[in-house]
MINU-912536 format. One record per residue: x, y, z of N, C-alpha, C in turn; residue in one letter; chain. Coordinates in Angstrom, 3 decimals. Layout:
X;Y;Z;X;Y;Z;X;Y;Z;A;A
...
END
This chain:
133.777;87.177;168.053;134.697;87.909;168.926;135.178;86.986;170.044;X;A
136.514;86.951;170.150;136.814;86.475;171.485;137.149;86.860;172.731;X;A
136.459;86.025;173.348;136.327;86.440;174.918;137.382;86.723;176.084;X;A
137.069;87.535;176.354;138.286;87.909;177.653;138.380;86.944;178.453;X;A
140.064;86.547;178.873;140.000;85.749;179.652;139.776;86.178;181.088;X;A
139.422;85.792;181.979;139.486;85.611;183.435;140.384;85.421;184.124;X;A
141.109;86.293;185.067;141.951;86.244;185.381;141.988;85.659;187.513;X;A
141.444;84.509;187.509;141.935;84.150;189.026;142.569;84.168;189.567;X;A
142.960;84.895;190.645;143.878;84.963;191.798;143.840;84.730;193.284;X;A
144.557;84.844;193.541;144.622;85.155;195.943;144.481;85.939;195.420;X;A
143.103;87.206;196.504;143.045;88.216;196.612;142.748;88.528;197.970;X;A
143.106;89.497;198.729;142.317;90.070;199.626;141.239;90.439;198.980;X;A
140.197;90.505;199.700;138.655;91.190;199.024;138.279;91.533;200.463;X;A
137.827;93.241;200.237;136.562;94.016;201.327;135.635;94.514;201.148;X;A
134.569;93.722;201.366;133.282;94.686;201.234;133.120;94.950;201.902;X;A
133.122;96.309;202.316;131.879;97.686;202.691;130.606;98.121;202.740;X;A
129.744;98.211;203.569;128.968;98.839;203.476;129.127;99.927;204.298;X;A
128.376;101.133;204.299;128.208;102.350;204.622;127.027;102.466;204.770;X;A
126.501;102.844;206.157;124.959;102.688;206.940;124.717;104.023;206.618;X;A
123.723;104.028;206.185;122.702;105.122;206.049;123.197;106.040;205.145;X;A
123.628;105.459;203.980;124.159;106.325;203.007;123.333;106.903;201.870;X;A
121.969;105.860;201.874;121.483;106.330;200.531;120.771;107.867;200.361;X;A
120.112;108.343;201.703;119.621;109.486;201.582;120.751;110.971;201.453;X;A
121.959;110.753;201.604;122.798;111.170;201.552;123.524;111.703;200.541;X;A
123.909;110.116;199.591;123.683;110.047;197.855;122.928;110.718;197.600;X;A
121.687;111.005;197.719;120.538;111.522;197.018;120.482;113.090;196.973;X;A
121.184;113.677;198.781;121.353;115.084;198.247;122.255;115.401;197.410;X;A
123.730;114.380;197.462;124.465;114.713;196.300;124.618;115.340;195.298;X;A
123.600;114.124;194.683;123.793;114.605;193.434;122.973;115.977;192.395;X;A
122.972;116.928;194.055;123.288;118.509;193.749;124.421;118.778;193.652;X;A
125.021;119.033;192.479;126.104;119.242;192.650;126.897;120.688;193.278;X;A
125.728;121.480;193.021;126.334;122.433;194.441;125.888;122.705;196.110;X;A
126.082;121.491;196.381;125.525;121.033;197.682;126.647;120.881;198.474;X;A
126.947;120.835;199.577;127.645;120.516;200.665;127.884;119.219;200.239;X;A
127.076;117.906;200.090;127.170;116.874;200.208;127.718;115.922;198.861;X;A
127.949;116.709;197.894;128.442;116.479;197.017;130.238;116.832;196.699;X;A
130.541;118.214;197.561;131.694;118.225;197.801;132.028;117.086;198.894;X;A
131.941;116.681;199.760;132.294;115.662;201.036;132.336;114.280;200.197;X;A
130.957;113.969;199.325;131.357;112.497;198.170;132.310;112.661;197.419;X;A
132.547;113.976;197.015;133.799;113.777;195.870;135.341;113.622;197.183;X;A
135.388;114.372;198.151;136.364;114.131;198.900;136.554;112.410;199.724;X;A
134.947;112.067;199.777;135.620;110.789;200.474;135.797;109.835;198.909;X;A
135.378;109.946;197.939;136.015;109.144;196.561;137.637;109.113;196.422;X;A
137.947;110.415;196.500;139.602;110.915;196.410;139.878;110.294;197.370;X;A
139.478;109.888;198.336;140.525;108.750;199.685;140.187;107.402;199.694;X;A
139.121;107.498;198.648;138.921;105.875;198.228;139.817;105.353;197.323;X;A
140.237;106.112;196.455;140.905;106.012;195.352;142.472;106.097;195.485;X;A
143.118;107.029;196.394;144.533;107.234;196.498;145.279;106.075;196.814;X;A
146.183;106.456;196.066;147.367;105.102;196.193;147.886;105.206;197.274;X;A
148.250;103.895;197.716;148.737;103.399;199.237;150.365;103.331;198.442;X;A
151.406;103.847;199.362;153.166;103.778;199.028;153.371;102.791;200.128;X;A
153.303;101.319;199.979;153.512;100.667;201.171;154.962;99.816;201.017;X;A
155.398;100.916;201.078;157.174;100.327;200.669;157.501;98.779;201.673;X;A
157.447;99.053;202.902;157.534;98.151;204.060;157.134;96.823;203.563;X;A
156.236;96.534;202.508;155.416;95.705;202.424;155.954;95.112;200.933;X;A
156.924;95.486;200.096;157.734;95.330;199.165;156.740;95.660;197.769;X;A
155.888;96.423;197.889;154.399;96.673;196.816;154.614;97.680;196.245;X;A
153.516;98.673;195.798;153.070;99.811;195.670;151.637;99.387;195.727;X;A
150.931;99.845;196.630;149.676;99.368;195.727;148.155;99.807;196.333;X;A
147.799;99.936;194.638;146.354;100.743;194.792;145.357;99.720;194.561;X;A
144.654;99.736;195.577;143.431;98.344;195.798;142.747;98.932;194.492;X;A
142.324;97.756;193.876;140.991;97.355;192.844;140.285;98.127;193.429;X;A
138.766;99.106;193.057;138.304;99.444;193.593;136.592;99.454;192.803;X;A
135.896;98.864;193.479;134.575;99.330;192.774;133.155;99.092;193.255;X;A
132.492;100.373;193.233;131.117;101.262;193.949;129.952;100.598;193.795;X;A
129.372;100.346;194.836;127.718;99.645;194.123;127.041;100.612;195.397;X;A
126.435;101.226;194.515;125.318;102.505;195.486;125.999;102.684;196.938;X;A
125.381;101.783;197.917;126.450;102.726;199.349;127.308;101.251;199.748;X;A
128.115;100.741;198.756;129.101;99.289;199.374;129.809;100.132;197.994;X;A
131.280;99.495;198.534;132.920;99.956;198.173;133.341;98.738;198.407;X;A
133.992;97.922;197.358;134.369;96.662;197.062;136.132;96.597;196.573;X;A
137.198;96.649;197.720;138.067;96.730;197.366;139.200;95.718;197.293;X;A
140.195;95.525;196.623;140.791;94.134;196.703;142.439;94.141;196.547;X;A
142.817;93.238;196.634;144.798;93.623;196.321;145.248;92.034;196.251;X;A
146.119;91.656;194.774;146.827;90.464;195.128;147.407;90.039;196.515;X;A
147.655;88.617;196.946;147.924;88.191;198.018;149.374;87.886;197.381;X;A
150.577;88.380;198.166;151.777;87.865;197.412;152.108;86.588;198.428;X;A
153.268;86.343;197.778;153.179;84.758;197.853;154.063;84.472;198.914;X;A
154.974;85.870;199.914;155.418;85.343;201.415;154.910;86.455;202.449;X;A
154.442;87.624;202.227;154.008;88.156;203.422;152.513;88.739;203.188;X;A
151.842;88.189;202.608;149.727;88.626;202.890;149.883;90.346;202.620;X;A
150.962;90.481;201.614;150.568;92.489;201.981;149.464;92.394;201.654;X;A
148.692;92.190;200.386;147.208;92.783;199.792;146.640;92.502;200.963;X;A
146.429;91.594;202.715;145.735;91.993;203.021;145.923;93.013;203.982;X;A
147.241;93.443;204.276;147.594;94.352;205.661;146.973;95.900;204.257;X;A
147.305;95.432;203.360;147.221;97.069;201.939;145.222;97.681;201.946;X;A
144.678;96.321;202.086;143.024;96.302;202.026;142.663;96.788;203.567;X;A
143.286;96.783;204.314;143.050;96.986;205.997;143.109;98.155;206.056;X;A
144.583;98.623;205.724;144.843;100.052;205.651;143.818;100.510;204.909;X;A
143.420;100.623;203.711;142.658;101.579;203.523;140.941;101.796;203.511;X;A
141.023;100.469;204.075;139.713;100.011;204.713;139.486;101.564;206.056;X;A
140.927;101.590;206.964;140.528;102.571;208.279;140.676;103.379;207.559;X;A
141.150;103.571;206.540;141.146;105.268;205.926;140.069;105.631;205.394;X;A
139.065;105.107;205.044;137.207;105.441;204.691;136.826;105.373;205.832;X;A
136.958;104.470;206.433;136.248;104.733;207.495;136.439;105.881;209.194;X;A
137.780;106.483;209.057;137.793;107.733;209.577;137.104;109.199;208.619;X;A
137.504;108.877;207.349;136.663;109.894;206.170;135.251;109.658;206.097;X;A
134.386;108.316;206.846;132.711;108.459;207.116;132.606;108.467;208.541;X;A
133.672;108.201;209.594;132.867;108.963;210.502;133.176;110.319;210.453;X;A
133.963;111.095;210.653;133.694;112.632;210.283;132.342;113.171;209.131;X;A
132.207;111.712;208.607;130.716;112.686;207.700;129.773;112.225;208.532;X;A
129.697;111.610;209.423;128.411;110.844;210.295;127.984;109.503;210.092;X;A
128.960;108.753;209.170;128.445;107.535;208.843;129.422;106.416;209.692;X;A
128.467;105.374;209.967;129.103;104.116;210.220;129.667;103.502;209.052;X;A
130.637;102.400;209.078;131.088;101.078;208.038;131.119;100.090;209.125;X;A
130.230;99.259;207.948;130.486;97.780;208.449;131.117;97.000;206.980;X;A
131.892;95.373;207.570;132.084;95.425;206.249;132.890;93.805;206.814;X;A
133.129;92.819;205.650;133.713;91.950;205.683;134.994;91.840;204.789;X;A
135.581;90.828;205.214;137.262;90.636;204.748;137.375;89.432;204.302;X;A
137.980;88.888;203.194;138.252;87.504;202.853;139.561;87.315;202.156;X;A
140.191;86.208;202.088;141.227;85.773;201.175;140.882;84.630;200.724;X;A
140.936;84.962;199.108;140.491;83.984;198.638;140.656;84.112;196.812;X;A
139.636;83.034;196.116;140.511;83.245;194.833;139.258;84.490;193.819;X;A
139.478;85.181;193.709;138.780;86.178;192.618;139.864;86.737;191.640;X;A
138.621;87.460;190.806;139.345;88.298;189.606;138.531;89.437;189.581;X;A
139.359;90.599;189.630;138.977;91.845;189.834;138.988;92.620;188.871;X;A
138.434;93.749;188.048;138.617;95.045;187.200;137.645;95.761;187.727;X;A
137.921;97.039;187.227;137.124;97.748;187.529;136.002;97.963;187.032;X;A
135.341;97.420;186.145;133.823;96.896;186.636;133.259;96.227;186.876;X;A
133.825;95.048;186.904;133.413;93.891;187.980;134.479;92.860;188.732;X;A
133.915;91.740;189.655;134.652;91.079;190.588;133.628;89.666;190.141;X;A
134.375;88.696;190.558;134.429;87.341;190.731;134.681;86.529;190.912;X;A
134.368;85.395;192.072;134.802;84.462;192.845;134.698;84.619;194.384;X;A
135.205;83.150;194.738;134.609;83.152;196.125;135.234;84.057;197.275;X;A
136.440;84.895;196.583;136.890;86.355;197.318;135.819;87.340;198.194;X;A
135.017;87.861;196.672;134.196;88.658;196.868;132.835;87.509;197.466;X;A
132.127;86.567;197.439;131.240;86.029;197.861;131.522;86.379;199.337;X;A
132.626;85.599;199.846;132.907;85.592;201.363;132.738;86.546;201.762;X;A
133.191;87.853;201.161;133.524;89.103;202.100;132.175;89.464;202.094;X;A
131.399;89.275;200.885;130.011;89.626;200.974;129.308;89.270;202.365;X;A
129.047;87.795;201.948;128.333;87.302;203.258;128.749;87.541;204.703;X;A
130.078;87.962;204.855;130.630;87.949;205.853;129.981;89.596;206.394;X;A
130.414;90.376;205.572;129.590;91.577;206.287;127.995;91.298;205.906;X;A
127.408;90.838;205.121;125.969;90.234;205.832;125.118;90.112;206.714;X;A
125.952;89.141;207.049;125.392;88.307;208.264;126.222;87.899;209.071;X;A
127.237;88.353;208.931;128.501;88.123;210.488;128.834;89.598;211.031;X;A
129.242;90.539;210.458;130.130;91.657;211.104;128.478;92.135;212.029;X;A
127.268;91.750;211.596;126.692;92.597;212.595;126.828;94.318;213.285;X;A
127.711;94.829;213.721;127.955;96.086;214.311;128.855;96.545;213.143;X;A
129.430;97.555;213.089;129.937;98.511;212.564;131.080;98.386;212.715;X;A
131.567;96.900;212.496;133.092;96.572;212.666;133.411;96.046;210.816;X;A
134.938;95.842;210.925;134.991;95.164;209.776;136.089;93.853;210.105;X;A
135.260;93.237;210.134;135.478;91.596;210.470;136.249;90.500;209.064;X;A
136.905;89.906;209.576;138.176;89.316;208.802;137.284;87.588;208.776;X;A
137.002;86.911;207.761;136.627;85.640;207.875;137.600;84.654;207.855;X;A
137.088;83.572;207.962;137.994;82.719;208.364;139.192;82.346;207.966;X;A
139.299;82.591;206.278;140.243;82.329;205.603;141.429;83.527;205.909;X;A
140.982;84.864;206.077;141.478;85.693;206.323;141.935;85.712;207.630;X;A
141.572;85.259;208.217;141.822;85.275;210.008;142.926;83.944;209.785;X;A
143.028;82.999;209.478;144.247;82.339;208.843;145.444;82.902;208.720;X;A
145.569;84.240;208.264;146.623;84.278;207.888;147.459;85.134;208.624;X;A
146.458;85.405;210.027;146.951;86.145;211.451;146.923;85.410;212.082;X;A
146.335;84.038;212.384;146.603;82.951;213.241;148.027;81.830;213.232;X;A
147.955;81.813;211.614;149.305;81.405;211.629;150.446;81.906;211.200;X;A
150.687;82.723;212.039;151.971;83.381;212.315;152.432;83.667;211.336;X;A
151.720;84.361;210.179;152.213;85.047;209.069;153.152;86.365;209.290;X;A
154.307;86.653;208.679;155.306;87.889;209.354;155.701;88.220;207.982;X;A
155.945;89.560;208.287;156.789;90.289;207.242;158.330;90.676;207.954;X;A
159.458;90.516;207.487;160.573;91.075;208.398;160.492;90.635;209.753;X;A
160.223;89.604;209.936;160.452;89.447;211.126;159.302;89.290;212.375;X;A
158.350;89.926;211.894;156.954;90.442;213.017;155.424;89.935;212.575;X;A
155.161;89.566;213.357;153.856;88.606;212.984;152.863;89.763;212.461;X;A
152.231;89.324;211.131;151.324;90.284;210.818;149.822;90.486;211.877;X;A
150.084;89.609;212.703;148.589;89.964;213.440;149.114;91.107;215.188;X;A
150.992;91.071;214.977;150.587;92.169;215.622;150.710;93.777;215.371;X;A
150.660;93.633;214.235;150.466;95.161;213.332;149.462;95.956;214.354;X;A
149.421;97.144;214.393;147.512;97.637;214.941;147.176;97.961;214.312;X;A
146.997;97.766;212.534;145.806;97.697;212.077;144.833;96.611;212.456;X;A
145.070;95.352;213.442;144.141;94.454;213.385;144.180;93.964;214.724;X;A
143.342;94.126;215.183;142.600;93.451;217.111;141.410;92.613;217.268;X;A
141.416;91.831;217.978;140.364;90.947;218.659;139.392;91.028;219.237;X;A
138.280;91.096;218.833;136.763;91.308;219.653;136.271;89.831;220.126;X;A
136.910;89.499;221.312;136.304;88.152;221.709;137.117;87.144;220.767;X;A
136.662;86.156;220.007;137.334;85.045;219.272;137.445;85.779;217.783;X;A
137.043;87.205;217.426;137.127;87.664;215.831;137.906;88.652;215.740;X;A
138.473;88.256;214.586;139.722;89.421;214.239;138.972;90.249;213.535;X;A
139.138;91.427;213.367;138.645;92.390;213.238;139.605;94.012;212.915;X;A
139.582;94.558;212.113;140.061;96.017;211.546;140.541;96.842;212.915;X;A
141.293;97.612;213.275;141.257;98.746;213.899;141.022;100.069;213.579;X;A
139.483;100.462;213.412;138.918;101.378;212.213;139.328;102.879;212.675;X;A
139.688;102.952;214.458;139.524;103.967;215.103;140.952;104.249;215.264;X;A
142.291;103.538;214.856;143.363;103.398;214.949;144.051;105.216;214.611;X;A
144.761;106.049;215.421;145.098;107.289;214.980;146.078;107.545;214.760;X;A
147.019;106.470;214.116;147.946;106.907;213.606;148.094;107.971;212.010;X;A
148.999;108.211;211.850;148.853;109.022;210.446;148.976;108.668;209.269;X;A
149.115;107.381;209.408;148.902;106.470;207.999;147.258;106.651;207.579;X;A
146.338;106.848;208.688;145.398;106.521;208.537;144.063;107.854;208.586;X;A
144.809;108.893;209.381;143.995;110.052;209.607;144.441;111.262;208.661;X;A
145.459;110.977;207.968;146.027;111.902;206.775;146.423;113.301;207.365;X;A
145.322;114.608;207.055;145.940;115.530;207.598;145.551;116.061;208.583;X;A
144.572;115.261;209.934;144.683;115.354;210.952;145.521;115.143;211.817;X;A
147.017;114.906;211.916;147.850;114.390;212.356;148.792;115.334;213.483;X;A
148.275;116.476;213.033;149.164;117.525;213.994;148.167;117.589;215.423;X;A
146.615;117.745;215.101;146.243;117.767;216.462;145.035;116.228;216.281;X;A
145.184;114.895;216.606;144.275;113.844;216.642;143.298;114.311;217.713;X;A
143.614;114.823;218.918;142.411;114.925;219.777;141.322;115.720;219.364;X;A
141.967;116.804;218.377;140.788;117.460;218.259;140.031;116.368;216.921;X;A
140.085;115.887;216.102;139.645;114.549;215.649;138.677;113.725;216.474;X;A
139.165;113.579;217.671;138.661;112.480;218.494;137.282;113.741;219.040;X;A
137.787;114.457;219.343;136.778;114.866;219.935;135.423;115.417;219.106;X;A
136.113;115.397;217.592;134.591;115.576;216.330;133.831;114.783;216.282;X;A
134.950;113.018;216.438;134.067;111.858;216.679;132.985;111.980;217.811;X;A
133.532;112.224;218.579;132.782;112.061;220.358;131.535;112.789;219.942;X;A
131.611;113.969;219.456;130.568;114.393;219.503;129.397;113.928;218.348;X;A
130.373;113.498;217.006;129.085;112.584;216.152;128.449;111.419;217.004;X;A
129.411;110.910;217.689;128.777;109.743;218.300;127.662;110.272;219.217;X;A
127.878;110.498;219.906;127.095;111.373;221.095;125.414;111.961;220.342;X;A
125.893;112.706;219.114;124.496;112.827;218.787;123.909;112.127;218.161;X;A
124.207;110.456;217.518;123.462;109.771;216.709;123.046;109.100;218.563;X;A
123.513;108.975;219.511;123.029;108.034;220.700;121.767;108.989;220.638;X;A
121.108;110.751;221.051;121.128;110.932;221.360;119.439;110.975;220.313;X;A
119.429;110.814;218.906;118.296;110.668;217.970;117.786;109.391;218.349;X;A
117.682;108.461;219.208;117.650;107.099;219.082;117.185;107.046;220.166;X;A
116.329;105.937;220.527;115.526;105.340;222.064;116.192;104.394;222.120;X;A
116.601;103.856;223.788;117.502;102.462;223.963;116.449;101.520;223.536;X;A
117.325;100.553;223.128;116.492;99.311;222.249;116.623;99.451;220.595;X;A
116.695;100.772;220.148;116.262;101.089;218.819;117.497;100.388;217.986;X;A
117.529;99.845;216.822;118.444;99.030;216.319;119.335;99.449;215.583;X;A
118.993;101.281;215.347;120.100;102.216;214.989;120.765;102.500;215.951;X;A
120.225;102.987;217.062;120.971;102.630;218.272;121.857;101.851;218.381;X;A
121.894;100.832;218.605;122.624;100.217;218.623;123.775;100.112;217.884;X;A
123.579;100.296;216.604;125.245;100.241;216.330;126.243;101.475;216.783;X;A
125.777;102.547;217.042;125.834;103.552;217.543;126.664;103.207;219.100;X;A
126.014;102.653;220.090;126.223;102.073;220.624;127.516;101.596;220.913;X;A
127.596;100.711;220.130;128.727;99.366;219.487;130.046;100.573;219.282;X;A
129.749;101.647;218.773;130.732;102.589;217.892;131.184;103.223;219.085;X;A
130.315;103.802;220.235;130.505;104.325;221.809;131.336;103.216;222.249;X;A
131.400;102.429;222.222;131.764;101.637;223.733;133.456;101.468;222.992;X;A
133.519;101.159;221.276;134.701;100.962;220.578;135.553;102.140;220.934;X;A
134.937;103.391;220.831;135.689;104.628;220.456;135.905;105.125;222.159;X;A
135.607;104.468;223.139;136.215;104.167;224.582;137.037;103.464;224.712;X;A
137.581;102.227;224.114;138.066;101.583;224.297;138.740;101.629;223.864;X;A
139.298;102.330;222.564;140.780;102.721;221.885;140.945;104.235;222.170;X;A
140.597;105.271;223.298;140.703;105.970;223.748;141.883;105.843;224.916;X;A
141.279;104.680;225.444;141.969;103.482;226.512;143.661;102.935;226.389;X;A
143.485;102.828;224.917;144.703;102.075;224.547;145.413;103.187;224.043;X;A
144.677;103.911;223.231;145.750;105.171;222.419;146.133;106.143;223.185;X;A
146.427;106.000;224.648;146.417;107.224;225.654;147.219;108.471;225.104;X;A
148.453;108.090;224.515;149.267;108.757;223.694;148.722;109.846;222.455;X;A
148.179;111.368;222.779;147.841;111.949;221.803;146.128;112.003;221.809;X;A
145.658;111.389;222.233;144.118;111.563;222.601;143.541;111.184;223.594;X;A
144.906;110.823;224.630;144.159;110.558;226.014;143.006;111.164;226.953;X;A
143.573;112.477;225.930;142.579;113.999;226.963;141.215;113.845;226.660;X;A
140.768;113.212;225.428;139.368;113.492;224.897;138.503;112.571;225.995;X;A
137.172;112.935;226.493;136.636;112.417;227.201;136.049;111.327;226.689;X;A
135.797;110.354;227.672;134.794;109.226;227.282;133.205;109.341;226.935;X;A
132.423;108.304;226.593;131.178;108.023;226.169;130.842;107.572;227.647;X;A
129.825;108.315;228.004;128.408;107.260;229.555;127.903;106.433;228.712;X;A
128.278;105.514;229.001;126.942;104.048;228.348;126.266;103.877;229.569;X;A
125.344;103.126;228.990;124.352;102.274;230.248;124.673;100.771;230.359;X;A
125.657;100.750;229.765;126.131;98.787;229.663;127.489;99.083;230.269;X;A
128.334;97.605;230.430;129.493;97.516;230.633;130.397;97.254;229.282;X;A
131.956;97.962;229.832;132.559;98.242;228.631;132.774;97.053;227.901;X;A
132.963;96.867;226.437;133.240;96.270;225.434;135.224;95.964;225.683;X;A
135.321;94.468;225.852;137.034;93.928;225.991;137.367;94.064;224.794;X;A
138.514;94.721;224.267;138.843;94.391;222.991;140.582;93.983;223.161;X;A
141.168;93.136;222.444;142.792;92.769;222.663;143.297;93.037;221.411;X;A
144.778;93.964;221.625;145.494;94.181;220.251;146.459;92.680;220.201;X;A
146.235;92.411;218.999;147.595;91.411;218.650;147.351;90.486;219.584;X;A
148.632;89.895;219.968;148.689;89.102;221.075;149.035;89.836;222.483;X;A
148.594;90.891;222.558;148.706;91.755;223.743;147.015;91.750;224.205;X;A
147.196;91.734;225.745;145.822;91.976;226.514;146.053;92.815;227.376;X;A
146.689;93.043;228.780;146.470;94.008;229.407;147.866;94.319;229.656;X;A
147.957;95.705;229.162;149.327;95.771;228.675;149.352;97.540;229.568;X;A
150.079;98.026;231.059;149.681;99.221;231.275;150.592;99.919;230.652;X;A
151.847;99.931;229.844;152.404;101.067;229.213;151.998;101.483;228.025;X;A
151.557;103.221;228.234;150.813;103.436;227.462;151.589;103.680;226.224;X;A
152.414;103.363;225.957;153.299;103.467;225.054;153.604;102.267;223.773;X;A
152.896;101.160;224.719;153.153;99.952;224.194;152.775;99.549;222.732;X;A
152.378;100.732;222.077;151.438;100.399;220.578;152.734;100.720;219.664;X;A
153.932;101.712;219.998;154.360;102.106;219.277;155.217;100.958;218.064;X;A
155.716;99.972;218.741;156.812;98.779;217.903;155.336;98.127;216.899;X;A
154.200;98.765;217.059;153.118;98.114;216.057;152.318;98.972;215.106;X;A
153.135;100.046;215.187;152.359;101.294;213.923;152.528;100.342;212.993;X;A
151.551;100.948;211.457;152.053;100.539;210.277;153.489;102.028;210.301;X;A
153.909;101.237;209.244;155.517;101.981;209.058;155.376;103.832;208.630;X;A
156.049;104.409;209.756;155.615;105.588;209.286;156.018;106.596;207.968;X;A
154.865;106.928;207.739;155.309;107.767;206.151;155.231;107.073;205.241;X;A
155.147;105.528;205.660;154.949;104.811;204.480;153.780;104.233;203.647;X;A
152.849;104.471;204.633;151.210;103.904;204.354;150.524;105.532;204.983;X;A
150.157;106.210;203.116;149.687;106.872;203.960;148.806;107.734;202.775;X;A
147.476;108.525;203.093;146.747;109.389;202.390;147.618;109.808;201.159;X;A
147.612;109.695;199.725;148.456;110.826;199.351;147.854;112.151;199.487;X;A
148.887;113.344;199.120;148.138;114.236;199.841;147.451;114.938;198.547;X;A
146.058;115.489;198.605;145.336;116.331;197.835;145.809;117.829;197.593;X;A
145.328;118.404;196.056;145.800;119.179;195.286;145.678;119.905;196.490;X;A
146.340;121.235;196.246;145.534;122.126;197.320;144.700;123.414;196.457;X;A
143.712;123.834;197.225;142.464;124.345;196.002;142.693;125.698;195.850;X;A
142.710;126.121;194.805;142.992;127.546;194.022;142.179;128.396;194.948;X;A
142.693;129.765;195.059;141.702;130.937;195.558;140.875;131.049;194.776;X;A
139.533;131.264;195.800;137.955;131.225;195.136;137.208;130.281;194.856;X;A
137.940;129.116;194.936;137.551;128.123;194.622;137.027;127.229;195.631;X;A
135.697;126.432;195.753;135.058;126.405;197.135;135.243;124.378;196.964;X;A
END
C-alpha cells in the first residue's frame, strides 16, 4: 500500500490548554448531565466556521482534541498572515465560552511549517506552540512565540493597517499576546446586546475561584493573573462595560498596551481596531425545538 503523502506548510498553530478540565470531562460523560450539555456547546464554538471576508479567506481552523488541549491551525497566506489573525479569533472565542463555564485557557501560538488533518499534526508548528504554552505562557494568557510575534513586529498589514494593531492582539511587557477578554461581537456571539451583563458573570467567576484559594496558592494565582487582566480591559473597553465593577487585588495593577497604543484617554479609541464587523463571527446555532432541553 502506498503511503500518504505529507503535506507541509506555513501554518498558524494554537495550542490550548484548558485548566482544570479533566474532572469536568469526567462528569460529562453523563450524558444527561448539565456538563455534558455545556461540552457539546463549547465543541459547537470550537468547530464553527469563521466568515473572515476582510481577510480574503473563509476559514475553518484544522481542529483537533487531546483530553483538555484543542490544537488549532490555518494556512499562512502568502501577503497578509490571515491564518494567524483567523487562529486568534477563535482562540478568544473558546476562551470567552470557558470562562463562562469557570475555566481558564492558557495556550501558545506559532508560525511555522506543519501538516495538519484531523487526526493528527506535524512539525515544528505544533512543537513551538506546544512548548510555548508549556513553559512560556505561564498565566492564563495565550502568548504568540517568536516566530509568530514576527509577523506583528514587522509591520505585517492587510489593506493598509498593521496587523499588530488589530485588538485581537496586545502587549504584556515585551510579549505579544491574544486579547482573550476582548468584547467585541466577533467574539462574544450572542452576548452582544447586553456585554456588561457578560462582564459581570465573569466578575463574579473570577471573584469566586480568588475566593476557594489562600494567597500564595498556585491556583490562585492564575486566578489572580485573570483579576488584574479582566481590570485592565475593563479600563480600556470603557465603551459598553465600563459600569461593571472592578476586582480588589492585594498587588498593583498589571500594564498591558494595545498595538502600538499606550496611554491613550479616548475611550473610544479601540474602535478603528475591531476585527471587521459581522465579519468574524460565531455562526449562529440551530435554535432548539420545544421540549427539548
Amino acid at each position: 500500500m502506498k503511503a500518504e503523502a505529507i503535506n507541509f506548510e506555513m501554518r498558524a498553530v494554537a495550542f490550548l490548554d484548558i485548566l482544570g478540565f479533566t474532572d469536568f470531562v469526567r462528569q460529562a460523560e453523563d450524558q444527561a448531565s448539565e456538563e455534558y450539555r455545556t461540552l457539546c456547546e463549547l465543541k459547537a464554538v470550537v468547530e464553527a466556521e469563521l466568515d473572515v471576508s476582510e481577510f480574503h479567506i473563509k476559514l475553518k481552523p484544522t481542529c483537533t482534541y487531546i483530553s483538555d488541549s484543542i490544537i488549532l491551525s490555518a494556512p499562512v497566506s502568502s501577503e497578509d498572515y490571515s491564518g494567524l489573525v483567523g487562529v486568534a479569533i477563535k482562540s478568544i472565542q473558546i476562551a470567552h465560552q470557558l470562562l463562562g463555564m469557570g475555566f481558564l485557557l492558557r495556550g501558545g501560538i506559532s508560525v511555522d511549517k506543519a501538516a495538519h488533518n484531523a487526526s493528527n499534526i506535524y512539525g515544528s508548528g505544533y512543537n513551538n506552540a506546544y512548548e510555548t504554552e508549556k513553559d512560556k505562557a505561564i498565566n492564563p494568557r495565550i502568548l504568540l512565540d517568536e516566530e509568530a510575534a514576527k509577523v506583528l513586529d514587522n509591520d505585517n498589514a492587510y489593506q493598509g493597517r498593521k496587523i499588530r494593531e488589530l485588538s485581537t492582539f496586545l502587549k504584556e511587557g515585551d510579549d505579544w499576546i491574544v486579547d482573550t477578554l476582548n468584547p467585541h461581537s466577533s467574539y462574544i456571539g450572542d452576548n452582544t446586546q447586553d456585554p456588561s451583563r457578560l462582564f459581570e458573570d465573569y466578575r463574579n467567576i473570577i471573584v469566586e475561584n480568588l475566593q476557594k484559594f489562600p494567597l500564595g496558592n498556585k491556583v490562585r494565582g492564575k486566578w489572580e493573573w485573570m483579576a488584574g487582566f479582566f481590570n485592565d480591559r475593563l479600563e480600556r473597553y470603557r465603551v459598553g462595560i465600563g459600569d461593571v465593577e472592578k476586582i480588589a487585588l492585594p498587588m498593583p495593577p498589571t500594564h498591558f498596551r494595545q498595538g502600538d497604543a499606550d496611554e491613550i484617554p479616548d475611550p473610544n479609541w479601540m474602535r478603528p481596531y475591531h476585527a471587521p464587523g459581522g465579519t468574524a463571527r460565531i455562526n449562529p446555532t440551530p435554535e432548539k425545538k420545544p421540549g427539548k432541553s
